[in-house]
N, CA, C and O atoms as CSV, one atom per row, in Angstrom:
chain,resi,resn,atom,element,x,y,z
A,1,UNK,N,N,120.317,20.636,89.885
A,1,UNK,CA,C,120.059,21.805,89.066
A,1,UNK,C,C,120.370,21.441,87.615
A,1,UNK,O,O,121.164,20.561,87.283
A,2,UNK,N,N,119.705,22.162,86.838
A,2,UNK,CA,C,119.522,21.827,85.396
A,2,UNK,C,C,119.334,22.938,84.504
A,2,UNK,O,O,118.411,23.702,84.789
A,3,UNK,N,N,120.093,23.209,83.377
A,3,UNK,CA,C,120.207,24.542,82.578
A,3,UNK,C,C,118.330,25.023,82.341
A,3,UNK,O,O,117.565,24.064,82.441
A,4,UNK,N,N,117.789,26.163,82.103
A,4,UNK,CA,C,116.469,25.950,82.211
A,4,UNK,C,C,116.325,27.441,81.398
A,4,UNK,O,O,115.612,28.310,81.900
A,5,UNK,N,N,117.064,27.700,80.073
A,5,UNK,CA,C,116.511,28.896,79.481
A,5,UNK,C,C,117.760,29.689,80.052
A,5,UNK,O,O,118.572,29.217,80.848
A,6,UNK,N,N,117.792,31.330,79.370
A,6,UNK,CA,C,118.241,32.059,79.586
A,6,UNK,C,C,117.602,33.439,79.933
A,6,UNK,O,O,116.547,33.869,79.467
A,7,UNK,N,N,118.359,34.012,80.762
A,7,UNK,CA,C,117.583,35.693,81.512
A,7,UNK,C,C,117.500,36.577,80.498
A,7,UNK,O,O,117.927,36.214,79.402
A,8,UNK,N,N,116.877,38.053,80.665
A,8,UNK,CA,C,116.588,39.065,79.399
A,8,UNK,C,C,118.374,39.667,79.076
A,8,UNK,O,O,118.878,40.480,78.301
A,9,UNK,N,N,118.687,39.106,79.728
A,9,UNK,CA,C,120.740,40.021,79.408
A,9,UNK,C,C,121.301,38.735,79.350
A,9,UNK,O,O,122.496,38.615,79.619
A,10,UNK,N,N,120.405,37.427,78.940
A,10,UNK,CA,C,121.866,36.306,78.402
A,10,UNK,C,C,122.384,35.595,79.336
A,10,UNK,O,O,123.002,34.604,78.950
A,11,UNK,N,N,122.310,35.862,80.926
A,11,UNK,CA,C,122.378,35.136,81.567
A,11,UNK,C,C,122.490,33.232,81.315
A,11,UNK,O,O,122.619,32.806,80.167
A,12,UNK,N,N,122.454,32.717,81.951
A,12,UNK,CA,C,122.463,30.928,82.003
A,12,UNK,C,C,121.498,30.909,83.401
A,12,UNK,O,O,121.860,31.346,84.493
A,13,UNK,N,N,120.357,30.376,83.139
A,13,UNK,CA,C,119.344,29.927,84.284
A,13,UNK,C,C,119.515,28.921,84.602
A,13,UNK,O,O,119.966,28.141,83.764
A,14,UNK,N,N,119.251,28.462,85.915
A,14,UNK,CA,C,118.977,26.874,86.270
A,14,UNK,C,C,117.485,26.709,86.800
A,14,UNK,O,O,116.690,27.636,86.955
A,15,UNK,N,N,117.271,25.479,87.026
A,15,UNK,CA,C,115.801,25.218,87.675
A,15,UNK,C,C,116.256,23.602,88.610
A,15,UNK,O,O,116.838,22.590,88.221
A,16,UNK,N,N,115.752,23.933,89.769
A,16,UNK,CA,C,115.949,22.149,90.697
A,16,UNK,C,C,114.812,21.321,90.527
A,16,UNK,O,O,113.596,21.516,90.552
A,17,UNK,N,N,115.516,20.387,90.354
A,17,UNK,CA,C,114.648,19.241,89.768
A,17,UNK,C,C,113.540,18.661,91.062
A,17,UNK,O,O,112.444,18.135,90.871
A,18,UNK,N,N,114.023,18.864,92.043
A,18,UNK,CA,C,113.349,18.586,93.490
A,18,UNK,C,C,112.360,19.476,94.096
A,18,UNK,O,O,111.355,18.996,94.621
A,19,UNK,N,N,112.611,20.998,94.056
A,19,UNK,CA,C,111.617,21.816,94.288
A,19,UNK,C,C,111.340,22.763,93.151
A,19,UNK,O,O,110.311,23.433,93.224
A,20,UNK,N,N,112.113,22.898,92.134
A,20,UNK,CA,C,111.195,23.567,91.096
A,20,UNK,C,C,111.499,24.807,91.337
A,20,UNK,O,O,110.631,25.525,90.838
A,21,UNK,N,N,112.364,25.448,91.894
A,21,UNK,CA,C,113.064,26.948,91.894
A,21,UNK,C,C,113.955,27.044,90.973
A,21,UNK,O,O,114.760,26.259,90.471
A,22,UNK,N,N,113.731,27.951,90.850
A,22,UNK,CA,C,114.923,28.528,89.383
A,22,UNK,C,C,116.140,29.720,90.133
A,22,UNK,O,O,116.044,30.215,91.256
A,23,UNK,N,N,117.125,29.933,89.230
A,23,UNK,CA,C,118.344,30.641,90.098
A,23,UNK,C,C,119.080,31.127,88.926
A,23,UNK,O,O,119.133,30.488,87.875
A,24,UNK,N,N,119.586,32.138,89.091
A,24,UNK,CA,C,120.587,32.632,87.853
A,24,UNK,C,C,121.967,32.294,88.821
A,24,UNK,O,O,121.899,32.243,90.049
A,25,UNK,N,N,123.276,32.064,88.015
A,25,UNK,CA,C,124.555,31.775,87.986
A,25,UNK,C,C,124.859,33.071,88.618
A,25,UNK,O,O,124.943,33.107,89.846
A,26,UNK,N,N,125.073,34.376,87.765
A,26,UNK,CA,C,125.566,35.820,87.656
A,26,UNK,C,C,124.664,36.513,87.844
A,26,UNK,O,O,124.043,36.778,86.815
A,27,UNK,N,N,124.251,36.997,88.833
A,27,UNK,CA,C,123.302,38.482,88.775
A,27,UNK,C,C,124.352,39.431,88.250
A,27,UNK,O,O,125.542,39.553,88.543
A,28,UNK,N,N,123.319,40.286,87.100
A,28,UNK,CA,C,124.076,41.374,86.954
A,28,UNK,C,C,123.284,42.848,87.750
A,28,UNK,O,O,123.881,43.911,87.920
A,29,UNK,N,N,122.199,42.654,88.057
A,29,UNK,CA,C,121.497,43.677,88.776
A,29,UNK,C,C,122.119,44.237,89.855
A,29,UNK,O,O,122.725,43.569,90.692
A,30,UNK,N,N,122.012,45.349,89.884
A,30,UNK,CA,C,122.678,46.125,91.267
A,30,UNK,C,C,122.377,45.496,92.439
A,30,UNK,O,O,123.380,45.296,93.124
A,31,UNK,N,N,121.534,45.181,92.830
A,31,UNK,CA,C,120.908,45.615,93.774
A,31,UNK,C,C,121.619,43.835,94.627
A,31,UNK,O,O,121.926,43.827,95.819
A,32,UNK,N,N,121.700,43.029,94.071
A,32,UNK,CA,C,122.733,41.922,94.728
A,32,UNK,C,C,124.502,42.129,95.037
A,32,UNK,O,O,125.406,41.353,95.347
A,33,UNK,N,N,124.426,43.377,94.806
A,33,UNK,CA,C,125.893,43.585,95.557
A,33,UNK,C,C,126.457,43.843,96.797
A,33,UNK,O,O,125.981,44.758,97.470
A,34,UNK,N,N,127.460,43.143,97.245
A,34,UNK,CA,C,127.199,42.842,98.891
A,34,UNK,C,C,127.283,44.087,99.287
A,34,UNK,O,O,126.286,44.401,99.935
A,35,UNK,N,N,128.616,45.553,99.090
A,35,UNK,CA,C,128.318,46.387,98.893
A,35,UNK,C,C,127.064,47.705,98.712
A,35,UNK,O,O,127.206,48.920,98.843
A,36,UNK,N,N,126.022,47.020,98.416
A,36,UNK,CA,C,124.892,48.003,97.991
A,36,UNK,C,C,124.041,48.854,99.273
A,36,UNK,O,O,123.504,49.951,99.125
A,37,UNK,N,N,124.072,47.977,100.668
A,37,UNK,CA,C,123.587,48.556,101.689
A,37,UNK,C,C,124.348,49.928,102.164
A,37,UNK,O,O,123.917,51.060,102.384
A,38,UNK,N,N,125.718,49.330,102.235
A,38,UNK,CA,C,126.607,49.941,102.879
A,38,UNK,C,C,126.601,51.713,102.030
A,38,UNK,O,O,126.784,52.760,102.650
A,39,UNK,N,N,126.296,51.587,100.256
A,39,UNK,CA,C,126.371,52.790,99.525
A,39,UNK,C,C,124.261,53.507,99.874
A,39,UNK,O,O,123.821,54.637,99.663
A,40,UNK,N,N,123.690,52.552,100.301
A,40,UNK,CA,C,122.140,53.113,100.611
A,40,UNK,C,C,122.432,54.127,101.712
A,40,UNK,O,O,122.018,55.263,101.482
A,41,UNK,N,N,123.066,53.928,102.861
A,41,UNK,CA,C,123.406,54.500,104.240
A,41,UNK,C,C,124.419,55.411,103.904
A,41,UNK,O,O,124.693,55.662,105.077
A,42,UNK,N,N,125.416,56.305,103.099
A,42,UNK,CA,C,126.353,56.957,102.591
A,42,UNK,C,C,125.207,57.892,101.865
A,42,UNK,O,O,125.451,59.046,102.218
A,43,UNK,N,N,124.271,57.877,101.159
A,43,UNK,CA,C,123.821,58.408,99.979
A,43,UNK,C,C,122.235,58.709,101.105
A,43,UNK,O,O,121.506,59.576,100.622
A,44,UNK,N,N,121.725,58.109,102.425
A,44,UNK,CA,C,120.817,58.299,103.026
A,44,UNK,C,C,121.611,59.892,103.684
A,44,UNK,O,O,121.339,61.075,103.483
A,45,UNK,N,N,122.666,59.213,104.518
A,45,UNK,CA,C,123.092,60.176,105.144
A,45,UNK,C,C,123.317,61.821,104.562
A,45,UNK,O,O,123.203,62.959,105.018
A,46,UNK,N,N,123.657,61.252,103.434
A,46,UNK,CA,C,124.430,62.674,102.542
A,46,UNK,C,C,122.806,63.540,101.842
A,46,UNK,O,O,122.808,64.459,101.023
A,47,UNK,N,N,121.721,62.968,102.396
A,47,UNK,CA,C,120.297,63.753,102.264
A,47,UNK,C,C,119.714,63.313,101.042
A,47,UNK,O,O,118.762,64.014,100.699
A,48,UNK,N,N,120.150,61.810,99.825
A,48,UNK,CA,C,119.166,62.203,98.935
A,48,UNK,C,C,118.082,61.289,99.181
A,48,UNK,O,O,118.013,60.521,100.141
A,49,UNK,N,N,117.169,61.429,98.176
A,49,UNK,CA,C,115.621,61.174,98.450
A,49,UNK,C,C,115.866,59.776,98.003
A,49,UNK,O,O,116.994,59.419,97.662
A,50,UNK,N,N,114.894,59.015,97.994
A,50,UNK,CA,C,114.663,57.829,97.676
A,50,UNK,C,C,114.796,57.416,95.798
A,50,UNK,O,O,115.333,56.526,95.138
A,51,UNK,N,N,114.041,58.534,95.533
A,51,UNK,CA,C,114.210,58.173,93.633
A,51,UNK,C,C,115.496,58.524,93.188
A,51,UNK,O,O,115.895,57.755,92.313
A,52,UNK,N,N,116.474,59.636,93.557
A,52,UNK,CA,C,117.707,60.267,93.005
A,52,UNK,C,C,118.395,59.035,94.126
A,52,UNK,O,O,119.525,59.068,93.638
A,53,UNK,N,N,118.513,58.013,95.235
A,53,UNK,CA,C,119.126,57.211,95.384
A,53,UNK,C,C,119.160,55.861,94.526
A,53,UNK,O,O,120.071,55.051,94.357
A,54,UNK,N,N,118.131,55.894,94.147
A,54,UNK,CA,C,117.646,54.530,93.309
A,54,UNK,C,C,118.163,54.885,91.609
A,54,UNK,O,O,118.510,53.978,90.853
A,55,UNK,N,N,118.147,55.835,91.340
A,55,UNK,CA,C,118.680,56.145,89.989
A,55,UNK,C,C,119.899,55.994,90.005
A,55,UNK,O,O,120.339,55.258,89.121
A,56,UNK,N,N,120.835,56.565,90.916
A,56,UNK,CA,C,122.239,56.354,91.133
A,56,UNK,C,C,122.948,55.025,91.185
A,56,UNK,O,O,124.009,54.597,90.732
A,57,UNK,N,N,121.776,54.439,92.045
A,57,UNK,CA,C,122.589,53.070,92.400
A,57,UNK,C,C,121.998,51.753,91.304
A,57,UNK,O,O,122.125,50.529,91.259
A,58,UNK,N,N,121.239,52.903,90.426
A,58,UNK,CA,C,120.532,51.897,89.188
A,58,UNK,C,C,119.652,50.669,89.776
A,58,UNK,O,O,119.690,49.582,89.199
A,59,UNK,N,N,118.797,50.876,91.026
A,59,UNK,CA,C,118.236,49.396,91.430
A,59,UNK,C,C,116.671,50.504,91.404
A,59,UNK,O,O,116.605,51.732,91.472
A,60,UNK,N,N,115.520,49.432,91.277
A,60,UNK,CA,C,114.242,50.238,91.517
A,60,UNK,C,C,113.633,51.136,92.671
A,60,UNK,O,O,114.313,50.514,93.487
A,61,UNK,N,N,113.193,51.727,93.186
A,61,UNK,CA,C,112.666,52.418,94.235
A,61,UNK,C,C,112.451,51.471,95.428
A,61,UNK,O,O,112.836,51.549,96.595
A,62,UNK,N,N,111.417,50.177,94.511
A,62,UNK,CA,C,110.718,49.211,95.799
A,62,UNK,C,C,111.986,48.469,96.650
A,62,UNK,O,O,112.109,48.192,97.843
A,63,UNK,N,N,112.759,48.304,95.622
A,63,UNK,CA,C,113.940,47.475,96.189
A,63,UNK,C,C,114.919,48.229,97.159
A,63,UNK,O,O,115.691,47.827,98.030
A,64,UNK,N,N,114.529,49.735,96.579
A,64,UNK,CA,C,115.564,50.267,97.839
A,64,UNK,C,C,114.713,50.535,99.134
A,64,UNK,O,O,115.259,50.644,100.232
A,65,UNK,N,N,113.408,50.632,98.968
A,65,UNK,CA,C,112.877,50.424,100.132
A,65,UNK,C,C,112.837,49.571,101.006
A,65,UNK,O,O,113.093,49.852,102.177
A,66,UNK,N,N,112.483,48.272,100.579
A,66,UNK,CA,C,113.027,47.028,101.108
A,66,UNK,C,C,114.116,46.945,101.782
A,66,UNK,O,O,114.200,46.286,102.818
A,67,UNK,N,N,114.979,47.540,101.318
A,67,UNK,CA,C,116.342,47.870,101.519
A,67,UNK,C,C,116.680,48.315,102.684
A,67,UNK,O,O,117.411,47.842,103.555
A,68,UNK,N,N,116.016,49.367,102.612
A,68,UNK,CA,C,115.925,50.581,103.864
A,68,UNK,C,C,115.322,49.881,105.076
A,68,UNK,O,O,115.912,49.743,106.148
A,69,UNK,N,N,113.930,49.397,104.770
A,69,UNK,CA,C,113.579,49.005,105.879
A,69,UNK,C,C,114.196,48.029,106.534
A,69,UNK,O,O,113.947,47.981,107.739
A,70,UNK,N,N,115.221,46.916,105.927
A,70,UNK,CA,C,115.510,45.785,106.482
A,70,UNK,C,C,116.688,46.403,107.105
A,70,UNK,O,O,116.905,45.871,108.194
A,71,UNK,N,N,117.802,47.629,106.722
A,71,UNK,CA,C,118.893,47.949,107.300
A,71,UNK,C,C,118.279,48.746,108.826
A,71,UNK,O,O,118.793,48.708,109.944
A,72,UNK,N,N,116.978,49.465,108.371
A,72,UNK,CA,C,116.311,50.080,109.888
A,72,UNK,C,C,116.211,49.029,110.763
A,72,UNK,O,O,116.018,49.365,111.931
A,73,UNK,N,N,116.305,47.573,110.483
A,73,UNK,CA,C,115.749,46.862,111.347
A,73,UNK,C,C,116.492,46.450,112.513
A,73,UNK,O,O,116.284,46.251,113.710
A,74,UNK,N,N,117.596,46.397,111.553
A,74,UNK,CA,C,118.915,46.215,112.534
A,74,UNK,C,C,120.098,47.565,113.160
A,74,UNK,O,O,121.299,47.667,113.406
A,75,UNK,N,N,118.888,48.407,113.201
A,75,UNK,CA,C,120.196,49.405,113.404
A,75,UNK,C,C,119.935,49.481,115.301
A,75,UNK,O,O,118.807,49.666,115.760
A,76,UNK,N,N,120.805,49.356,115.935
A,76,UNK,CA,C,120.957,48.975,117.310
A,76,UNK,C,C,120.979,50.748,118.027
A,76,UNK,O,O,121.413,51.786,117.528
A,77,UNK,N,N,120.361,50.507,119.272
A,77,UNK,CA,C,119.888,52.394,119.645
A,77,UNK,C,C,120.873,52.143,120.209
A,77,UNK,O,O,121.131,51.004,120.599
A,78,UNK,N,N,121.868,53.454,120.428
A,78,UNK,CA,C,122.939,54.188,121.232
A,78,UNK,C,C,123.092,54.260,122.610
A,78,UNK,O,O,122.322,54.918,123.310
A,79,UNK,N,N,124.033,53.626,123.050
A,79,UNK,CA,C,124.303,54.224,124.579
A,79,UNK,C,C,123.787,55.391,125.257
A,79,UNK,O,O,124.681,56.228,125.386
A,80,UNK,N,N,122.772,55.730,125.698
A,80,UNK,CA,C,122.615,56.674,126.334
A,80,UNK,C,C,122.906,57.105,128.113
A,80,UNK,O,O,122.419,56.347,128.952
A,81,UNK,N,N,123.327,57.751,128.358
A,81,UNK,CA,C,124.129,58.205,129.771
A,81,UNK,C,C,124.226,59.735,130.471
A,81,UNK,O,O,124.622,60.804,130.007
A,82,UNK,N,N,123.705,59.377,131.755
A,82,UNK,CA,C,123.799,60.517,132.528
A,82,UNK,C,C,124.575,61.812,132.670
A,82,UNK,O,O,125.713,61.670,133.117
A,83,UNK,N,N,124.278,62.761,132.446
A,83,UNK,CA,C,125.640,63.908,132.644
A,83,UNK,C,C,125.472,64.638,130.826
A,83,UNK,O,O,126.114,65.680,130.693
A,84,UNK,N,N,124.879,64.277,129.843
A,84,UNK,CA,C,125.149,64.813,128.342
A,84,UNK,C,C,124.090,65.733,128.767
A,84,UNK,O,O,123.422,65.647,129.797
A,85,UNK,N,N,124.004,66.781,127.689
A,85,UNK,CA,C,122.977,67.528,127.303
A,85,UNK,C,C,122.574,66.883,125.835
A,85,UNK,O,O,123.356,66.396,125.018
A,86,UNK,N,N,121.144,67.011,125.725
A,86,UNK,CA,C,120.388,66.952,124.835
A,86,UNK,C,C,119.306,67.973,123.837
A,86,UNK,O,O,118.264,68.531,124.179
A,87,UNK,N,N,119.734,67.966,123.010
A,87,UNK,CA,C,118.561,68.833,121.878
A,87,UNK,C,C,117.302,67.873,120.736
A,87,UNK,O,O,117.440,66.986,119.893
A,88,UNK,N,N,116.077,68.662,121.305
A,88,UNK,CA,C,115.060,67.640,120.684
A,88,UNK,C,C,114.895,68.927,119.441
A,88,UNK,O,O,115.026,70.130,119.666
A,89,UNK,N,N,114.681,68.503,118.548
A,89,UNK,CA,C,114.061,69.146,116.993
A,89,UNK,C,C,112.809,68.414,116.712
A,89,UNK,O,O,112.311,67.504,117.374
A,90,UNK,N,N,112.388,68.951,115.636
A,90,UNK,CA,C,110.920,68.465,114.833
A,90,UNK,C,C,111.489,68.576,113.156
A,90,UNK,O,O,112.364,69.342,112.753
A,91,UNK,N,N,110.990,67.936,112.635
A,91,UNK,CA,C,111.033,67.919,111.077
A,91,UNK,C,C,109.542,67.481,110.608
A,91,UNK,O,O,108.852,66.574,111.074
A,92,UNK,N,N,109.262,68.317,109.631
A,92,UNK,CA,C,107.837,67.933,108.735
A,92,UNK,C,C,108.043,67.767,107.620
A,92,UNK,O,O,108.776,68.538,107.002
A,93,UNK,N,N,107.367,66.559,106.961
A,93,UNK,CA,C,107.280,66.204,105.686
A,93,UNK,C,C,106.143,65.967,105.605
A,93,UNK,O,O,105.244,66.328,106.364
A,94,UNK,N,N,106.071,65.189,104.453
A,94,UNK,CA,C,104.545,64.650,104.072
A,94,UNK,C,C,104.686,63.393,102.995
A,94,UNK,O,O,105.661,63.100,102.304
A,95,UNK,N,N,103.586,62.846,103.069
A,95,UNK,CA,C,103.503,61.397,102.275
A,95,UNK,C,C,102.285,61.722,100.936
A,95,UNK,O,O,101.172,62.243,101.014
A,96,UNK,N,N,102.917,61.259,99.927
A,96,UNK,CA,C,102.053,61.322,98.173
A,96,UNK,C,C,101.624,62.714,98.491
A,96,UNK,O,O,101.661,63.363,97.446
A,97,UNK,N,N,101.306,63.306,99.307
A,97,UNK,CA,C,100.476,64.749,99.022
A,97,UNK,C,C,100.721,65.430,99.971
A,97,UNK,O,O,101.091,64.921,101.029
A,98,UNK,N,N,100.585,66.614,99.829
A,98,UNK,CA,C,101.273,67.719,100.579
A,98,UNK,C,C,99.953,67.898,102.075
A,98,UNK,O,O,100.187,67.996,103.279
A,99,UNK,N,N,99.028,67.885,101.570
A,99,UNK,CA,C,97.587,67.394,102.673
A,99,UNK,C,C,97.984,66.492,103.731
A,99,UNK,O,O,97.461,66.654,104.833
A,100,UNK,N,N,99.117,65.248,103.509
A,100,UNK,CA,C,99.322,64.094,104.482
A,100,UNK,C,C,100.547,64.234,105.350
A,100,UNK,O,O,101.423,63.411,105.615
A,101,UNK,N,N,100.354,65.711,105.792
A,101,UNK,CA,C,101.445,65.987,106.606
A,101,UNK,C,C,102.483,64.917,107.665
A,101,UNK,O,O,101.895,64.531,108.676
A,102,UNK,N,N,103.808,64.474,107.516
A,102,UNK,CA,C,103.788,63.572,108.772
A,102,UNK,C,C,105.113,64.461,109.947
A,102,UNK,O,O,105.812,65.421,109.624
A,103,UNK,N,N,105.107,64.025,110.769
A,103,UNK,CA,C,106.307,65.044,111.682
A,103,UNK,C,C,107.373,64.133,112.397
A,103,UNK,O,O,106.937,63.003,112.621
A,104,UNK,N,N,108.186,64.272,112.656
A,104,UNK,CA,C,108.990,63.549,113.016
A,104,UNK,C,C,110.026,63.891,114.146
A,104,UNK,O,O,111.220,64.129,113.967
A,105,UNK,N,N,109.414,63.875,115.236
A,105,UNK,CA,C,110.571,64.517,116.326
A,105,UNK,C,C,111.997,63.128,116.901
A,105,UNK,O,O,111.925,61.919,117.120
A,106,UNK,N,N,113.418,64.385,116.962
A,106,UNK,CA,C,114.415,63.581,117.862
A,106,UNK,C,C,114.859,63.941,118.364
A,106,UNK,O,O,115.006,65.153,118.207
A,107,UNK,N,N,115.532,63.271,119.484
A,107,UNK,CA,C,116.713,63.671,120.330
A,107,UNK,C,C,117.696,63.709,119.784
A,107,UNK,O,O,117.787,62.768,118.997
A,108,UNK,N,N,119.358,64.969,119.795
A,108,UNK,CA,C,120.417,64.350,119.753
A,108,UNK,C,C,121.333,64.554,120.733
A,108,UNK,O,O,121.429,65.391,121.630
A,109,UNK,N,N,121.776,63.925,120.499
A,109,UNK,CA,C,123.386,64.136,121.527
A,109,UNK,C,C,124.022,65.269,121.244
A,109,UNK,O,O,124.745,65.329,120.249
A,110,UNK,N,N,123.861,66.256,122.015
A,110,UNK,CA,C,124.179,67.457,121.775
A,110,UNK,C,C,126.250,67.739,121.023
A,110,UNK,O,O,126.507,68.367,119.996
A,111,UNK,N,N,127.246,67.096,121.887
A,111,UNK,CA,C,128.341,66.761,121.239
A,111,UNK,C,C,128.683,65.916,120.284
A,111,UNK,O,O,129.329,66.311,119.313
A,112,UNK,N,N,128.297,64.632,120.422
A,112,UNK,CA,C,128.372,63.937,119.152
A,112,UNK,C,C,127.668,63.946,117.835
A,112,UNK,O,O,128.210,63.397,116.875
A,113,UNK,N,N,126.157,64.698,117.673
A,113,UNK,CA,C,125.100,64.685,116.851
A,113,UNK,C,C,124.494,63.385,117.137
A,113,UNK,O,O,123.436,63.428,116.508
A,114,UNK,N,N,124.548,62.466,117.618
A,114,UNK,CA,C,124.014,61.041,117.696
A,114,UNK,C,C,122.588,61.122,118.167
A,114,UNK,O,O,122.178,61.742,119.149
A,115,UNK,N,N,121.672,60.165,117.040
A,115,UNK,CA,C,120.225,60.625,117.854
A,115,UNK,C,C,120.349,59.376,118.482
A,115,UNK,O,O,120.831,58.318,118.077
A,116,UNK,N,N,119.732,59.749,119.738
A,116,UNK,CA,C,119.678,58.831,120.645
A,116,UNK,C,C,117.728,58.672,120.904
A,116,UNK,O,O,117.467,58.075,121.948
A,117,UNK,N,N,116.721,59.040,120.248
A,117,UNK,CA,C,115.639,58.904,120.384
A,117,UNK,C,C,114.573,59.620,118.586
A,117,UNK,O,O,115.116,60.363,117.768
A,118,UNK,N,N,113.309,59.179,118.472
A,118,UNK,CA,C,113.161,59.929,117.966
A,118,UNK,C,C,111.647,58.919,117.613
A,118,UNK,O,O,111.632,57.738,117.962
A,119,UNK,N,N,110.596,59.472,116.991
A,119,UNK,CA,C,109.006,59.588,117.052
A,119,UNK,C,C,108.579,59.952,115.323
A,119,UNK,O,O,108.991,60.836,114.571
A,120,UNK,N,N,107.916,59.215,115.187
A,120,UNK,CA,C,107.013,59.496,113.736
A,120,UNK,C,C,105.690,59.655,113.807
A,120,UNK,O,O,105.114,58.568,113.771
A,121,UNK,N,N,104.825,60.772,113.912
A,121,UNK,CA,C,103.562,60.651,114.199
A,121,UNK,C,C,102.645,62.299,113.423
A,121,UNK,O,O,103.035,62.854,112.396
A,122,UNK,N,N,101.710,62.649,114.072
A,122,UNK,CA,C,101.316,63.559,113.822
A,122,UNK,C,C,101.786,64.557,114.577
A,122,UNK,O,O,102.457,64.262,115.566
A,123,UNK,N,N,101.395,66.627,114.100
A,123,UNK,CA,C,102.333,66.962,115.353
A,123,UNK,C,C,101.016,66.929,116.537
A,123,UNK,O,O,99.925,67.450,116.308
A,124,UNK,N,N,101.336,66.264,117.737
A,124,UNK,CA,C,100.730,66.352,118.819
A,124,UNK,C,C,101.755,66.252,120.085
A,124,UNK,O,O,102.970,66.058,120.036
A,125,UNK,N,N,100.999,66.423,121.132
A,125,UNK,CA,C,102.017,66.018,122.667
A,125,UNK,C,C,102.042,64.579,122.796
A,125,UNK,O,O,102.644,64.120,123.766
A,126,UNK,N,N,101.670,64.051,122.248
A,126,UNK,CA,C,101.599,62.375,122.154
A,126,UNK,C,C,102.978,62.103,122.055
A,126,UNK,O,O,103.762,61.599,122.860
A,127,UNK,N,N,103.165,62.678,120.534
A,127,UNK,CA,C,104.408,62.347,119.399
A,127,UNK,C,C,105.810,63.014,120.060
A,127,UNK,O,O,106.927,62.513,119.930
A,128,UNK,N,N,105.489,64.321,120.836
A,128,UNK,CA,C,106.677,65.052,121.412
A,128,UNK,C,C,106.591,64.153,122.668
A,128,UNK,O,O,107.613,63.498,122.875
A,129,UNK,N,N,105.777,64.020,123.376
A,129,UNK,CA,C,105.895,63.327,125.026
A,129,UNK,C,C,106.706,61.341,124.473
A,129,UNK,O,O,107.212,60.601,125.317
A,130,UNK,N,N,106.615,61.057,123.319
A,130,UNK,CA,C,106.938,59.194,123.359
A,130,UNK,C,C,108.500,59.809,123.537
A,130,UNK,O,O,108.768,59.650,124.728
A,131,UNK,N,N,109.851,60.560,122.729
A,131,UNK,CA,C,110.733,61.192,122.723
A,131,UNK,C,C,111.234,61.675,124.227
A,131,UNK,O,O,112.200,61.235,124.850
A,132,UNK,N,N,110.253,62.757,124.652
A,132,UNK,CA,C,110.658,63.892,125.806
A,132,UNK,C,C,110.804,62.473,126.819
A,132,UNK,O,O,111.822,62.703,127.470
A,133,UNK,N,N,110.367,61.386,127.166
A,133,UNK,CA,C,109.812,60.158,128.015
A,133,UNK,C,C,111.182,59.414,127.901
A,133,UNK,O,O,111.657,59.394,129.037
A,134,UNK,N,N,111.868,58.907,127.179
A,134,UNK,CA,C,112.953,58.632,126.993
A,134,UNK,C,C,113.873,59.141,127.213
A,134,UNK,O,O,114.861,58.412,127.288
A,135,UNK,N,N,114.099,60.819,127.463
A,135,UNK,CA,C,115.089,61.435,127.540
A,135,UNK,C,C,115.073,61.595,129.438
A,135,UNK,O,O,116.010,61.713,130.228
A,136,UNK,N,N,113.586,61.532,129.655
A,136,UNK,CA,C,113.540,61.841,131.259
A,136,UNK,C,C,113.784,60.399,131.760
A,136,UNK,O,O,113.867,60.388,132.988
A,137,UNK,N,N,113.939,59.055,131.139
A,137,UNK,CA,C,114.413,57.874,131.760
A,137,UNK,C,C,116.273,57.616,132.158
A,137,UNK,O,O,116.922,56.931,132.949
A,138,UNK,N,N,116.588,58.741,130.948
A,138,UNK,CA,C,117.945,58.474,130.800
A,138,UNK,C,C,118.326,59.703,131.673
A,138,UNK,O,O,119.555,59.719,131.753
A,139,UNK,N,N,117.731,60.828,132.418
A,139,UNK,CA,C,117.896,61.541,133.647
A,139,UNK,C,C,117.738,61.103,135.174
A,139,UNK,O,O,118.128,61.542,136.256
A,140,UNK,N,N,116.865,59.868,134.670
A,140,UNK,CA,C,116.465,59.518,136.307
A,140,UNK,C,C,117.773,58.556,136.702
A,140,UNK,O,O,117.870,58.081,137.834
């Protein structure tokens, strides 16, 4: 590695002489703090939207999406077990326009709140039956 210019905040760049990637020393950007997932999931939970999360945590929208999706990726589904009661809900939103309705049904664990299932689709019996199907596996 080899000094190679400086970033728009002064930073010290490098560049490798072998493959030709460049690297900053210090990120000062939010969004490299090991911390930063852990405050996405605190600030998801507590209901805000995607732009009033991204303003807060000062990183761009795309990046917290990225974000989001890579922490969805790993989030591991819940023990589910014989003997609980369960409550399924629906929620509707919509995507860029109020016309692109989307719905979103889940299961929860009626004592703990824990969703233990849940469907993104249009509203149809499709979208309620992928949900209701899961809940009748964890009865049988």
């Amino acid at each position: 590695m080899i000094k190679y210019g400086k970033t728009k905040s002064g930073s010290q760049r490098y560049i490798c002489r072998v493959c030709g990637k460049t690297r900053v020393e210090n990120y000062i950007y939010q969004a490299y703090e090991v911390k930063i997932n852990q405050n996405i999931i605190l600030l998801t939970i507590e209901g805000l939207g995607i732009r009033s999360t991204a303003r807060i945590l000062k990183i761009s929208t795309t990046t917290l999406l990225k974000r989001i999706v890579f922490i969805a990726r790993n989030i591991t589904k819940p023990i589910i077990s014989k003997g609980k009661t369960y409550e399924v809900d629906e929620l509707c939103t919509y995507i860029r326009q109020k016309k692109n309705y989307i719905w979103l049904v889940y299961a929860l664990e009626k004592n703990s709140r824990t969703v233990v299932s849940f469907n993104v689709g249009k509203r149809t019996s499709k979208t309620l039956n992928c949900v209701l199907e899961t809940l009748k596996l964890i009865m049988q």
